[in-house]
C-alpha positions as CSV (number, residue, x, y, z in Angstrom):
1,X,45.8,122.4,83.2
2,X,48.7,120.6,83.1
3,X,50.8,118.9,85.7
4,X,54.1,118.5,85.8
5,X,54.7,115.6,88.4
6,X,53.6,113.3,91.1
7,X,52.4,114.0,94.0
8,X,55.0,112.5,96.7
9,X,54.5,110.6,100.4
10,X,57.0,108.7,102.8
11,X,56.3,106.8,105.9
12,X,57.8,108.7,108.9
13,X,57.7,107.0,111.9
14,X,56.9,109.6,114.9
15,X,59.2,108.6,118.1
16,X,58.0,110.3,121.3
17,X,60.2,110.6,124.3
18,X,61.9,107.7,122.8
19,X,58.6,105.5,122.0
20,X,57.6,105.0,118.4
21,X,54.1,106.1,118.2
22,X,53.3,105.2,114.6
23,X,54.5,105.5,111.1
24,X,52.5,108.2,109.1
25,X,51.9,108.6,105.2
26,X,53.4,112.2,104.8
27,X,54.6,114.7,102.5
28,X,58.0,115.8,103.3
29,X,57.7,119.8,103.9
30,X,56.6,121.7,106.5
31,X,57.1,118.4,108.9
32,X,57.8,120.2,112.1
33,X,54.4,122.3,111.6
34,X,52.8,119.0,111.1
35,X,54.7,117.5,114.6
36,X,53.0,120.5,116.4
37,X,49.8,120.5,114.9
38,X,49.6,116.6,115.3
39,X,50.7,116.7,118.5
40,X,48.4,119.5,119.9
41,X,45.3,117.6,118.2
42,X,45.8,114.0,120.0
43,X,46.3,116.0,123.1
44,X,50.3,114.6,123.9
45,X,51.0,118.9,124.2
46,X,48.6,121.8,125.0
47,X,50.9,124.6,123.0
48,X,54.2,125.0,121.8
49,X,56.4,125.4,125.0
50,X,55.2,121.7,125.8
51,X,58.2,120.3,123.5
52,X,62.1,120.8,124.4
53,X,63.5,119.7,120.8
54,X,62.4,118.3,117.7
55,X,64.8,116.3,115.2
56,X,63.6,115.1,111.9
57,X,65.6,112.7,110.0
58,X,64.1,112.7,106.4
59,X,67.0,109.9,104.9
60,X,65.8,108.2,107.8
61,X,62.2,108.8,107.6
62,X,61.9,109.9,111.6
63,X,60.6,112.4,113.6
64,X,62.2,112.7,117.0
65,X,60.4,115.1,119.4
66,X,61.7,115.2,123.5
67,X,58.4,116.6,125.7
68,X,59.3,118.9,128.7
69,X,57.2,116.5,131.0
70,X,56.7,112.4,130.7
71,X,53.6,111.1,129.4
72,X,51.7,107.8,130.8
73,X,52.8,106.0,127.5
74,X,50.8,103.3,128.8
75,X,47.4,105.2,129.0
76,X,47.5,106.6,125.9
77,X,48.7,103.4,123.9
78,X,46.1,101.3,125.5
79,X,43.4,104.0,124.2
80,X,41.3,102.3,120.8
81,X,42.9,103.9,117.8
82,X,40.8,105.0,115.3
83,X,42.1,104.9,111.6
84,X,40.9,107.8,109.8
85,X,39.3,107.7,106.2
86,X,41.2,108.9,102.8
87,X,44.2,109.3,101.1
88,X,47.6,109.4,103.5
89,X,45.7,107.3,106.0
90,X,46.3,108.7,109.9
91,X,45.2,107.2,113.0
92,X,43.2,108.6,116.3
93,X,43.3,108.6,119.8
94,X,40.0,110.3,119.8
95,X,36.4,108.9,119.9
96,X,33.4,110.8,118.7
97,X,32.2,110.7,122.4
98,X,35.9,111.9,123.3
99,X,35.4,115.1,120.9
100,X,31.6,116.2,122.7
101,X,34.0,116.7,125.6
102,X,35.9,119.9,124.1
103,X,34.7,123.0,125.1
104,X,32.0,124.5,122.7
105,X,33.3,127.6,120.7
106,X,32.8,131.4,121.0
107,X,33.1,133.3,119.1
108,X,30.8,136.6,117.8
109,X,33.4,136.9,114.5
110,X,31.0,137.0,111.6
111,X,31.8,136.6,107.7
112,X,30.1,137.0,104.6
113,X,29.3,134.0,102.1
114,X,31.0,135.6,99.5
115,X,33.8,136.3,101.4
116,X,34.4,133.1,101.9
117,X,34.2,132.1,98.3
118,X,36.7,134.6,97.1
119,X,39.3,133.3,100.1
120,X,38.3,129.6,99.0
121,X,39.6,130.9,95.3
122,X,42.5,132.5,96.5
123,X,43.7,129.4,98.7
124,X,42.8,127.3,95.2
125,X,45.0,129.8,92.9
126,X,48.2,129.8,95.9
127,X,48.6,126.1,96.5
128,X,51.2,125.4,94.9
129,X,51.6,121.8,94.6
130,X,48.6,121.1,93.7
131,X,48.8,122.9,91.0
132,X,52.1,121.4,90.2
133,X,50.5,117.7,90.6
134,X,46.9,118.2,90.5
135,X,47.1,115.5,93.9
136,X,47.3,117.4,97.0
137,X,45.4,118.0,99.8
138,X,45.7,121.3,101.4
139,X,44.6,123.5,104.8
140,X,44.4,127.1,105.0
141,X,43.7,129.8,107.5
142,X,42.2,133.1,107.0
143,X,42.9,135.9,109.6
144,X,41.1,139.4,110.4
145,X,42.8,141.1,108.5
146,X,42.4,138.5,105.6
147,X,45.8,137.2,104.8
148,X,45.9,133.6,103.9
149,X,48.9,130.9,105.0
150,X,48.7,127.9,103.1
151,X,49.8,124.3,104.1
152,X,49.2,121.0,102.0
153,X,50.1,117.2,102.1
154,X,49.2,114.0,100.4
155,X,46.7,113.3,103.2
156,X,43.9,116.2,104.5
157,X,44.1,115.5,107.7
158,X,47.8,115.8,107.7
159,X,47.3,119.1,106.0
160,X,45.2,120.4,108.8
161,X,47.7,119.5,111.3
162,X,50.3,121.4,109.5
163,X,48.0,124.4,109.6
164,X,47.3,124.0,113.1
165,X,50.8,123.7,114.0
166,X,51.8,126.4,112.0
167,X,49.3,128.7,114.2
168,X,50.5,127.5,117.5
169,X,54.0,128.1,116.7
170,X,53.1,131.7,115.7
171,X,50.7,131.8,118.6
172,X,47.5,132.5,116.5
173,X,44.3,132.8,118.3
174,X,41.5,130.7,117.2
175,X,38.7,133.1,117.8
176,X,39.3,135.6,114.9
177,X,40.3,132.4,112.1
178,X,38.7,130.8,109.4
179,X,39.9,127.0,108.2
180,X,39.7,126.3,104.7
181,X,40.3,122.8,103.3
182,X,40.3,121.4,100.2
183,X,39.1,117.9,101.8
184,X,35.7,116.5,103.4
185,X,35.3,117.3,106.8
186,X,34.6,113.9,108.6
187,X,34.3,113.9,112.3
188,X,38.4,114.1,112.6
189,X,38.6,116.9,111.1
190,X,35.9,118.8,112.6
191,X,37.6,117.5,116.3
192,X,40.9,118.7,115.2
193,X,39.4,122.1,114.3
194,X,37.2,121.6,117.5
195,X,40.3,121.0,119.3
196,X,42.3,124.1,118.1
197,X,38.9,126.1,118.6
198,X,38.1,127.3,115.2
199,X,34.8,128.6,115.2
200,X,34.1,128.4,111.0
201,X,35.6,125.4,108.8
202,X,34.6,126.1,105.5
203,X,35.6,122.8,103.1
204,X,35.5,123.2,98.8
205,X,33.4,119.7,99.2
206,X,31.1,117.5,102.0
207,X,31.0,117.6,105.4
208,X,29.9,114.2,106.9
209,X,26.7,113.9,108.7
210,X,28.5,112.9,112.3
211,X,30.5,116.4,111.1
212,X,27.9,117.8,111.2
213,X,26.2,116.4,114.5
214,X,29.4,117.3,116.5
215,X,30.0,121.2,114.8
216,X,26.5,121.7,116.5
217,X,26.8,120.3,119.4
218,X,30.6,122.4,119.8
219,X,29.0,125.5,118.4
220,X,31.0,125.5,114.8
221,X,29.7,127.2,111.9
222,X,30.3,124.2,108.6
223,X,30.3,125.4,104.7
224,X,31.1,123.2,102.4
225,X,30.8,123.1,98.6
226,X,32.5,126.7,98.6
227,X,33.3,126.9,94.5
228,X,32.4,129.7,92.2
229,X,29.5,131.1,93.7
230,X,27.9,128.0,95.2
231,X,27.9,127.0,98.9
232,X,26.0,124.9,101.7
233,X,25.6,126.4,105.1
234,X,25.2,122.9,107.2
235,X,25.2,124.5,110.8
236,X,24.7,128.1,111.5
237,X,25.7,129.5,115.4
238,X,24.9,133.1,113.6
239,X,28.5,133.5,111.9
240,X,27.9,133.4,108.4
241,X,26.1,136.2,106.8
242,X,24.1,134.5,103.4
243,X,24.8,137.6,101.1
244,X,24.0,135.1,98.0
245,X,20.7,134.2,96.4
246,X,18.9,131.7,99.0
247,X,18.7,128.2,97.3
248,X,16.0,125.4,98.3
249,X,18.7,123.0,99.2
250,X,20.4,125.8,101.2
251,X,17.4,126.7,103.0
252,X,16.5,123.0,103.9
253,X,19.9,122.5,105.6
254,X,19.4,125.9,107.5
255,X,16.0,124.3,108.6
256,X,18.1,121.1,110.2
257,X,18.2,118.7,106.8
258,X,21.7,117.0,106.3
């Protein structure tokens, strides 16, 4: 394969209600999918009619978003930040402990192994810039009926927020989605999944082993490794259907091993 180009990233600063949260490593497309999904996962809105107007500024590098209702800036500014691991490095408001406070998942929407490796393939053959730069992240979201809507950034957590945003805007509901992403799900990403209330992440590498604590504990089904015919089932709340050969390592994490 050959690429073509560079992956790019900008710092955007993101100014709430007139306060300048923080300046983010971003792509520059799908930025107001990102606001929403970004927003909805740090808790400042619980769904789309929670913000009046959004402006975004590329040649300045700002996103300007008005909320229908104040927010104790000073409450959530004094909270610890936590700076998230990887590329296009994001920040936090949320604490592991914070995250065991969501309410645990339901849902009885079950999937085949295999199913999910052929929509891991299709997300992998449809993301476009990565396959233009070979140095993307990207997030995708499977629904019943099995269409795919792609979203991807230089950061995979930023990715995931575009997703997200992109299925509150539309109105999505959580229970009958899949989240696919081409980045390791640490314990942000499992809370912004959490958050949203997807009930299966599946991931085309690790998930980490406080990941995995918390999609337990919330009741998320966790499959990483999804590539060619290979996968590793690292919770199970009875939503994945293992239609593959069973494989020791497979078995052992069934069994509780990380």
């Amino acid at each position: 394969m050959i690429h073509k180009g560079c992956p790019d990233e900008y710092p955007i600063s993101l100014i709430i209600n007139g306060y300048e949260m923080a300046v983010f490593q971003l792509t520059k497309f799908d930025l107001e999918d990102w606001t929403y999904g970004y927003l909805f996962s740090e808790g400042f809105i619980q769904d789309a009619t929670d913000i009046d107007s959004i402006v975004i500024n590329e040649e300045q590098g700002s996103i300007h978003v008005s909320l229908r209702s104040d927010f104790d800036e000073e409450q959530i500014f004094s909270k610890k930040k936590h700076y998230t691991a990887g590329c296009g490095r994001g920040v936090t408001f949320f604490s592991m402990t914070d995250v065991k406070q969501f309410d645990k998942v339901s849902s009885n929407k079950t999937y085949q192994l295999s199913y999910l490796l052929k929509k891991r393939a299709e997300f992998a053959q449809n993301s476009r810039f990565y396959l233009e730069t070979g140095g993307m992240h990207g997030a995708c979201i499977v629904d019943e009926a099995g269409n795919i809507t792609i979203r991807e950034d230089i950061g995979r957590h930023n990715a995931v927020d575009k997703i997200i945003g992109h299925a509150i805007r539309k109105r999505l509901h959580p229970g009958r989605l899949v989240l696919l992403t081409t980045g390791r799900v640490s314990y942000e990403m499992l809370s912004k999944a959490a958050k949203f209330g997807f009930p299966v992440i599946g991931s085309r590498t690790a998930a980490t082993k406080q990941a995995v604590q918390l999609a337990r504990y919330l009741n998320i089904d966790v499959v990483g490794y999804l590539r060619g015919k290979m996968a590793t089932i690292y919770t199970s709340a009875g939503r994945i259907e293992n239609d593959l050969m069973p494989e020791p390592a497979l078995e052992a994490v069934l069994e509780g091993g990380n």
